[in-house]
C-alpha positions in Angstrom: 11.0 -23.6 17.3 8.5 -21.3 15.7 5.1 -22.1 15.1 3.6 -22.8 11.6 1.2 -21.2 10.3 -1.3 -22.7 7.8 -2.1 -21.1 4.6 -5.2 -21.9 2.7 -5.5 -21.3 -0.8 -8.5 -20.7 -3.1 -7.5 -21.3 -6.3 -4.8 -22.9 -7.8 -3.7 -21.6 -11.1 -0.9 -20.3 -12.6 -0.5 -17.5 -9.3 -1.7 -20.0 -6.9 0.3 -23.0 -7.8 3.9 -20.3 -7.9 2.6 -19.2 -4.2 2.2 -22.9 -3.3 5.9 -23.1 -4.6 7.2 -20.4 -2.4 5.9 -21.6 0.4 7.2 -25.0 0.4 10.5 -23.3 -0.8 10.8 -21.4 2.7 9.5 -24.5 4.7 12.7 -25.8 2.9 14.7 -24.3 4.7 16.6 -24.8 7.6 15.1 -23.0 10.8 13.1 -20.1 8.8 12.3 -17.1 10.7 8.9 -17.5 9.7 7.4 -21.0 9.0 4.5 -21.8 6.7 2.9 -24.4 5.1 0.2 -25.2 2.6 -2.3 -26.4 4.5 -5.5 -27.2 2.4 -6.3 -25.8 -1.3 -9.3 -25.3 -3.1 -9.4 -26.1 -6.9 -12.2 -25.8 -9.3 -11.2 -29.2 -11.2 -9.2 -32.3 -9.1 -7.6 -33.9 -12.6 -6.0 -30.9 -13.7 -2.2 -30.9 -14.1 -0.6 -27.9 -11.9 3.1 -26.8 -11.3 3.2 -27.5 -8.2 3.8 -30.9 -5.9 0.9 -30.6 -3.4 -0.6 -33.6 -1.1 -3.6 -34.2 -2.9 -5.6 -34.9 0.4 -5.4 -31.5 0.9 -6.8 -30.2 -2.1 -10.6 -29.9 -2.8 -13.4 -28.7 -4.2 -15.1 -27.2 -1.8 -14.5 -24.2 -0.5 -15.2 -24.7 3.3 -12.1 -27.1 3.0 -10.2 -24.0 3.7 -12.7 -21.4 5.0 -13.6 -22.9 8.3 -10.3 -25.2 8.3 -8.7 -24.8 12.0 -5.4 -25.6 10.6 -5.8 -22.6 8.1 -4.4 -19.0 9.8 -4.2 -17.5 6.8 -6.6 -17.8 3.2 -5.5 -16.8 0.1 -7.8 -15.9 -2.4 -6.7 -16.5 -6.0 -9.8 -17.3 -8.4 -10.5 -13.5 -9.4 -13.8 -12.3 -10.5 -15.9 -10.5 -7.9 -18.5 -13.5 -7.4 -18.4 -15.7 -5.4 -14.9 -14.6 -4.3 -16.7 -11.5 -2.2 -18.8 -14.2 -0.7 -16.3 -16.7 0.1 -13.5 -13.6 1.2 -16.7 -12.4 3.5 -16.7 -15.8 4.8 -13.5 -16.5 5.8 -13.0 -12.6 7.7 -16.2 -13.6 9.5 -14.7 -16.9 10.6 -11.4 -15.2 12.1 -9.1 -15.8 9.2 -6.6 -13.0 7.9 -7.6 -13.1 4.2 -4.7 -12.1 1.4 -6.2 -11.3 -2.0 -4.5 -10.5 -5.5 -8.5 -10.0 -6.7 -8.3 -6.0 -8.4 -12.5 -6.6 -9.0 -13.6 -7.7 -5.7 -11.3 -5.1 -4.4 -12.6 -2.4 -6.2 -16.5 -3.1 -6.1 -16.4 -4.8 -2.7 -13.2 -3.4 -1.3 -14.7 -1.4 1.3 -17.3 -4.0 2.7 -14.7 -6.4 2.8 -12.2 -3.7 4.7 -15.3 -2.9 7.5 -15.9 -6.7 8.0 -12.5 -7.6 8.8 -12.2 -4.6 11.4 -15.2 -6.1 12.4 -13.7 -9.2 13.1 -10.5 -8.1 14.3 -8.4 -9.5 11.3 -6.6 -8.5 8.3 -7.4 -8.4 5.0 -4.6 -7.3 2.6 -4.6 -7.3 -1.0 -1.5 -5.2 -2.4 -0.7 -8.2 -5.4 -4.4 -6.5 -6.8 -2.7 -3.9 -8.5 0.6 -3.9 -10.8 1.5 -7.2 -9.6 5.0 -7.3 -8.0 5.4 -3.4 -7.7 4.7 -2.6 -4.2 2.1 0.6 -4.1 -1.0 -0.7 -1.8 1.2 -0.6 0.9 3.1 3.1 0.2 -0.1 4.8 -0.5 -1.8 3.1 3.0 1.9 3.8 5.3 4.4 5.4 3.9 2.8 8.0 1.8 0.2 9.3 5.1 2.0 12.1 5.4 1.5 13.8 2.0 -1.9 15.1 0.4 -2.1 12.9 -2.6 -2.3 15.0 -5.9 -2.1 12.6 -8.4 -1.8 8.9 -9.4 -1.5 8.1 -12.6 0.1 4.4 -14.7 0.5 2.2 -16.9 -1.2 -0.5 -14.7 -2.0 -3.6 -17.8 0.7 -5.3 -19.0 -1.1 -6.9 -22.1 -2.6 -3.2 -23.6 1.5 -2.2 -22.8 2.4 -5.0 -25.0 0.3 -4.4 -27.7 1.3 -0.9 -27.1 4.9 -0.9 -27.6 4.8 -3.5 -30.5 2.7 -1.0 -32.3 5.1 2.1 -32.0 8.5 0.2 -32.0 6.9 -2.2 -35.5 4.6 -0.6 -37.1 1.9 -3.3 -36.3 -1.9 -3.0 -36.9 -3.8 -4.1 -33.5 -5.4 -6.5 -34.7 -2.1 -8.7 -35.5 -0.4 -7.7 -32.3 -3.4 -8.8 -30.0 -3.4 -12.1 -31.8 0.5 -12.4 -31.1 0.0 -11.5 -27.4 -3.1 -14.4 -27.3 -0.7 -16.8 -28.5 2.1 -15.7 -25.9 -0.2 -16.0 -23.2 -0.1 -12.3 -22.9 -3.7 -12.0 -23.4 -6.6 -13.7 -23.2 -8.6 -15.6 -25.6 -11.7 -12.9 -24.7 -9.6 -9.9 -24.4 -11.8 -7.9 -23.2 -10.9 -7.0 -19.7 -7.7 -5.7 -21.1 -7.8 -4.0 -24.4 -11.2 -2.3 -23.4 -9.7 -1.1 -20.2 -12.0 -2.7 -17.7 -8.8 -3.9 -16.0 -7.2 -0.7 -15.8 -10.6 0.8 -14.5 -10.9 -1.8 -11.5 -7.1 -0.8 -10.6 -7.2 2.8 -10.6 -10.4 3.0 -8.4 -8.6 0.3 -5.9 -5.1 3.1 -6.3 -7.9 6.3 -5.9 -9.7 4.8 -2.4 -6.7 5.0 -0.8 -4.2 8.1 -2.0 -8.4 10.1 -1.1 -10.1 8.0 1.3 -13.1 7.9 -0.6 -14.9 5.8 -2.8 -14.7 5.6 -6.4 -17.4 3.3 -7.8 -16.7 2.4 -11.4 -19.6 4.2 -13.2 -18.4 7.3 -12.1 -14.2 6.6 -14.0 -13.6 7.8 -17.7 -12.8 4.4 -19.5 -11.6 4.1 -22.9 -9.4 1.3 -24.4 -6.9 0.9 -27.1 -9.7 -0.3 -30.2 -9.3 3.1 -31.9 -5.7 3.2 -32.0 -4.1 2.6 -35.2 -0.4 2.3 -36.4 -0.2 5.6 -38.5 -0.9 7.3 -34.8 2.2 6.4 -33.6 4.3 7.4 -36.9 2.6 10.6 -36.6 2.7 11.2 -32.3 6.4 10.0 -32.6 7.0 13.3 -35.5 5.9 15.2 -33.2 7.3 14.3 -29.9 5.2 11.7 -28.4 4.0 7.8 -28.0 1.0 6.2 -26.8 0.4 4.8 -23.7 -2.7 3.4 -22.3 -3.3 5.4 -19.1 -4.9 5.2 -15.9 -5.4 8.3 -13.9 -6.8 9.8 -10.6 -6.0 13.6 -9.7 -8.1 15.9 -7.1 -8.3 18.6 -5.3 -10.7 20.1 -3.0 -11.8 23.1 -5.5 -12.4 20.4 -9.3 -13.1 17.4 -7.2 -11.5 14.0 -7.9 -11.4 13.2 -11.6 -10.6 9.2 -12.3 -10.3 8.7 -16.3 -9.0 5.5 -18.1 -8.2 6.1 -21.6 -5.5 6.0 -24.8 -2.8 9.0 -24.2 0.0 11.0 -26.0 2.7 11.0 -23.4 6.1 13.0 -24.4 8.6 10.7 -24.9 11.1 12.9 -22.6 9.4 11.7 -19.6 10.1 8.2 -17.9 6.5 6.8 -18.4 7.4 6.8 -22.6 10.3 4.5 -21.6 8.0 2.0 -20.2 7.8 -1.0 -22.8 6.7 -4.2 -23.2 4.3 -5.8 -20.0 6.0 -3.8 -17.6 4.2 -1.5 -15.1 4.5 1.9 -13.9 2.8 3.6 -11.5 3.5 7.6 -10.7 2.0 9.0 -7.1 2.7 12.8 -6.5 2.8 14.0 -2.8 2.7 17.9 -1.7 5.4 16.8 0.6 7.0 14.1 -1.3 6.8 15.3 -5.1 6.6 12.6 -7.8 7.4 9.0 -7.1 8.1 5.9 -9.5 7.0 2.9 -8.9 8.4 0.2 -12.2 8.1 -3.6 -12.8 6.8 -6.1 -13.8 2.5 -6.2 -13.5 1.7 -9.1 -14.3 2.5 -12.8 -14.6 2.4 -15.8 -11.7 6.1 -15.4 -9.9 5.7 -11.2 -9.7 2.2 -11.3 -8.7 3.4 -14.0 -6.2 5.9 -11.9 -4.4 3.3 -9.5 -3.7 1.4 -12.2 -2.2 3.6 -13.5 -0.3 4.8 -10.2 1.3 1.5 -10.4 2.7 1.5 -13.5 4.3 4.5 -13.2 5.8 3.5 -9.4 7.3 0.0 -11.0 8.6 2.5 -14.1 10.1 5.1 -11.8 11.6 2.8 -9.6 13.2 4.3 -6.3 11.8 0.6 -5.2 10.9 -1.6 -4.0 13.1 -5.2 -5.9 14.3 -7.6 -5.2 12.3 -7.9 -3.3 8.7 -7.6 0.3 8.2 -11.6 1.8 9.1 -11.1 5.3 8.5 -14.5 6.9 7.2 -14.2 7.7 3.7 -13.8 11.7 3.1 -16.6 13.1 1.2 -15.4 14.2 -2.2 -16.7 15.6 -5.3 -16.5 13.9 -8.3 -15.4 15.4 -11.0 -16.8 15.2 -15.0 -14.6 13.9 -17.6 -16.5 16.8 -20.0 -14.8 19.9 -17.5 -11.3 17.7 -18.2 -8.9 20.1 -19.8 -6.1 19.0 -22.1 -4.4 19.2 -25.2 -6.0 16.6 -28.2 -4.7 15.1 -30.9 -7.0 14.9 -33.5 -6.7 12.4 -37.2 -8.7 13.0 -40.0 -8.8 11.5 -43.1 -10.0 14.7 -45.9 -10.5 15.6 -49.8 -7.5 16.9 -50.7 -8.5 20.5 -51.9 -8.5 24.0 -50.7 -10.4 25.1 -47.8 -10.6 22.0 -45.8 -8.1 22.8 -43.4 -10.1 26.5 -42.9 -13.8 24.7 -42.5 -12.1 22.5 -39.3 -10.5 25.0 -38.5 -13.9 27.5 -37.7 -15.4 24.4 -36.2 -12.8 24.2 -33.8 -13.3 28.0 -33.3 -16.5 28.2 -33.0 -16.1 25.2 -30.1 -13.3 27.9 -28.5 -10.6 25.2 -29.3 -7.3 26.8 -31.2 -5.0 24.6 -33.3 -1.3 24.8 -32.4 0.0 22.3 -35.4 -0.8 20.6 -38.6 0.5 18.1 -39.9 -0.6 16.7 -44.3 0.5 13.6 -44.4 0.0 10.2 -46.8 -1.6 12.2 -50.0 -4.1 9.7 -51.7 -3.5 11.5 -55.3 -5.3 8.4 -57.1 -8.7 9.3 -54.5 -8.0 12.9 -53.9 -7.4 11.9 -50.0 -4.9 13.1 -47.3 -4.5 12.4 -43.7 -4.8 15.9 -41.7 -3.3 15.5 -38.1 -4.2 18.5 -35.5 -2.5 19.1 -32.4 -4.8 21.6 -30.2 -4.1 23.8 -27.5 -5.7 22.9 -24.2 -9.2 22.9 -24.2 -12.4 21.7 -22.4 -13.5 17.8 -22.9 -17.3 19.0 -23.6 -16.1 21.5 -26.3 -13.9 18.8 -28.1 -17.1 16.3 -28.0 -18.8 19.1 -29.7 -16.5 20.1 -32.3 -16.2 16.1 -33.1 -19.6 15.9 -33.7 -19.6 18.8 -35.7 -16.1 17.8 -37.6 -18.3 14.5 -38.9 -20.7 16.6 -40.8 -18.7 18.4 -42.7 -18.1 16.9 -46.2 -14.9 17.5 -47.1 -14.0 15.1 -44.2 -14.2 11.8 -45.1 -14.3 10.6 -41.4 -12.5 11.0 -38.2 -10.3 8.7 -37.4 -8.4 9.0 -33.9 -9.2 11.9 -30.9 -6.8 10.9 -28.6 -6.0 13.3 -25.2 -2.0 14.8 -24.8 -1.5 14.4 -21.1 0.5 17.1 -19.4 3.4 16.4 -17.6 5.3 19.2 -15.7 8.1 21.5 -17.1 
């Protein structure tokens, strides 16, 4: 008969209460290679109605319930937000639990205290749900990816901005309308901050950058943007001339730039897989010099993905197919790059009077800021007003000489206002 081992879980929401499900699913059934069972669960509020049938003697409100619980092997840390999850994770590793997290924040502002003081403690700590949800890609960038320099990881790693997205492009929707469809679906929150300003994204991306370049990547030093700015007319117009929009989440380096993280609204060609992504689903693309590009697709988000993930976990920490203790490799020194030496292509909406020489007055500012125009595109004539959208497609150039020309673009008066500067990512021939 093989032993069981306890699981302690902090938190019991949505995620929680579907990991609570699968593990009284396996108990289930009939001699299971690995046995499990729920063994004590911490919950912010007793009366509140979960989907799950749990024991209620072994759920609490207090947190040592399950931290310093001998029949707990395992804790499972569900309740997000980097306080006081780093101190009750912190907690747990010190008491000689293995500690599974799905937390992206902790992770990313804490990660690497966390890491040291469960190597300290000769346990495991283990946290690939943090990141795209059901898609496995902690655990290929940390074993099965050692092999390769890492040259670039980039995704679309938020379901809800993905949503809002693809609604935009495939209907025509304003934002607005579309993030109040996704609230009501559950899609996003009520505060939807996190998400549609990118914060999410951000706190993913630096977990995805520590490990493809052993170093850190604290989050004041990632290029974040979210989706506010983009409007539907962008996609009409991106979609005339090859492209959609995605929001992106990005890390590339190498030893002579540095490592450049950036978070931020993107053309993508729509000939390239990462245009066919749609809806909440994720994608995540890693490029190895040994390996070359990798895809990585599902679903990001939601309580029975994000489960599997955790679960995958717990059974790897129960089976003994990790190793004692978490990775400790010293981080690598690396140079981090500026967003304003970032090179790209830009797409560039402005609304303008519709009379001669407007097109040659942005055109000298872009010039002047060594930035050449490769299309142009006059579209929606206001006759009535004597207005007309001008869309501009550049040729690569420098980040700081696009801020420039921007700022310069404003003051011009025969341009009403600017309306979207959105970066063309480059994708390989």
């Amino acid at each position: 008969m093989n032993q069981t081992t306890g699981v302690g879980l902090l938190g019991l929401g949505v995620v929680g209460s579907a990991v609570a499900n699968a593990i009284i699913d396996r108990h289930r059934l009939e001699d299971p290679s690995i046995s499990l069972n729920v063994a004590a669960a911490v919950v912010r509020d007793l009366d509140r109605t979960r989907a799950v049938d749990l024991d209620r003697s072994i759920i609490s409100t207090d947190p040592d319930s399950v931290i310093i619980n001998h029949e707990v092997g395992i804790v499972v840390e569900l309740m997000g937000g980097e306080n006081p999850a780093f101190d009750y994770i912190t907690a747990a590793l010190k008491a000689g639990k293995h500690v599974v997290t799905a937390n992206k924040e902790v992770m990313c502002k804490r990660g690497s205290e966390l890491l040291a003081t469960a190597a300290e403690n000769n346990v495991q700590l283990l946290y690939e749900a943090s990141v795209a949800g059901g898609i496995p890609i902690i655990g290929p960038l940390m074993n099965d990816l050692a092999a390769n320099t890492i040259q670039s990881v980039r995704g679309i790693i938020n379901g809800t901005t993905n949503f809002i997205l693809t609604k935009m492009a495939h209907e025509g929707a304003d934002f607005d309308d579309v993030l109040a469809e996704a609230q009501g679906l559950g899609y996003a929150e009520s505060d939807p901050t996190a998400d549609v300003d990118g914060f999410d994204a951000l706190y993913k991306i630096s977990v995805l950058a520590r490990l493809a370049y052993h170093t850190e990547v604290p989050v004041d030093v990632i290029h974040r943007e979210g989706i506010r700015g983009v409007h539907a007319k962008d996609f009409r117009y991106a979609s005339e001339l090859g492209f959609t929009i995605k929001l992106l989440a990005v890390a590339q380096a190498n030893r002579e730039s540095g490592l450049l993280a950036r978070v931020h609204p993107a053309l993508i060609p729509l000939t390239v897989p990462m245009a066919s992504v749609n809806g909440v689903l994720n994608a995540v693309e890693v490029e190895g010099d040994l390996v070359g590009p990798l895809w990585f697709q599902g679903p990001g988000a939601g309580p029975d993905p994000t489960a599997s993930a955790v679960m995958g976990d717990i059974l790897r920490i129960a089976s003994g197919t990790v190793s004692s203790g978490s990775p400790t490799a010293a981080p690598e020194p690396f140079k981090i790059a500026s967003m304003s030496d970032h090179t790209c292509k830009y797409y560039l909406r402005l609304t303008a009077s519709d009379r001669p020489g407007v097109l040659a007055n942005v055109a000298k500012v872009l010039g002047d800021a060594d930035i050449s125009i490769n299309s142009v595109l006059q579209k929606d004539t206001d006759i009535e007003n004597g207005h007309a959208d001008l869309v501009i497609m550049t040729h690569p150039a420098r980040e700081a000489n696009m801020q420039d020309a921007v700022s310069a673009i404003n003051d011009l008066d025969t341009v009403l206002r600017l309306d979207s500067l959105l970066r063309v990512e480059t994708y390989a021939e």
